[in-house]
C-alpha positions, -999 to +999 in steps of 0.1 A: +031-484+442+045-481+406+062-520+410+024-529+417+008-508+385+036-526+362+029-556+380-007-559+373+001-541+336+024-571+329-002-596+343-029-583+320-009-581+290+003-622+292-035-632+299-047-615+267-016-629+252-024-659+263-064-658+250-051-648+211-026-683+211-062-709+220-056-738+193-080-735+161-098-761+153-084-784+126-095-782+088-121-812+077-113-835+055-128-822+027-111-783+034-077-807+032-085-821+001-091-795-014-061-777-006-041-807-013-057-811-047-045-780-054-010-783-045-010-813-063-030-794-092-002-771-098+026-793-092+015-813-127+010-786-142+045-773-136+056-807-155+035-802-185+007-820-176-030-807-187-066-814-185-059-824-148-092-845-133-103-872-106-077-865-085-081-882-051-058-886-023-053-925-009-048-933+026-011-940+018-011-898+010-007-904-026-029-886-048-039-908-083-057-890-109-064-885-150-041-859-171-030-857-205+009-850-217+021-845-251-016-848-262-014-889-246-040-896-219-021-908-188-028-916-152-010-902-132+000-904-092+017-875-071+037-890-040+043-873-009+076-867-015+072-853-046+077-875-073+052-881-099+045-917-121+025-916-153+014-947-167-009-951-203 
C-alpha cells in the first residue's frame, strides 16, 4: 500500500514538473531589437562613444548606427563578435 501512495506521489509530482518546463514562445522581432540595441547601446558606450542613434541590426547581425567620439561624428558598426568600426 505505501509503495502504491509513493508511487502515484512520484507520478504527480513529474506531471506537474513536466507542465512548468512547456517551451515559451519566442520574443518578436521587434522585443529582439530592442534588447539587442541595448546591448549594443552599452557596449559603445563602454568605448567612449556618445550621442548613440539609428542603430539597426542587418541581416548579417551587425548592428550600423550614428555616434559621436572625441566630439567627431562617426558611424559606427558593432559585430557579432564584438568588435566595433568607426568610420567619418
Amino acid at each position: 500500500m505505501k509503495r502504491a501512495a509513493l508511487a502515484l506521489v512520484l507520478i504527480a509530482t513529474a506531471s506537474v514538473a513536466g507542465a512548468q518546463t512547456a517551451p515559451h514562445a519566442p520574443p518578436t522581432t521587434s522585443q529582439t531589437n530592442a534588447a539587442g540595441s541595448a546591448g549594443v547601446t552599452a557596449r559603445l558606450q563602454s568605448l567612449g562613444y556618445k550621442d548613440i542613434h539609428d542603430l539597426r541590426r542587418g541581416p548579417d547581425g551587425q548592428w550600423t548606427g550614428k555616434a559621436t567620439r572625441n566630439g567627431l561624428p562617426t558611424t559606427v558598426t558593432a559585430e557579432p563578435q564584438g568588435g566595433v568600426i568607426a568610420r567619418p
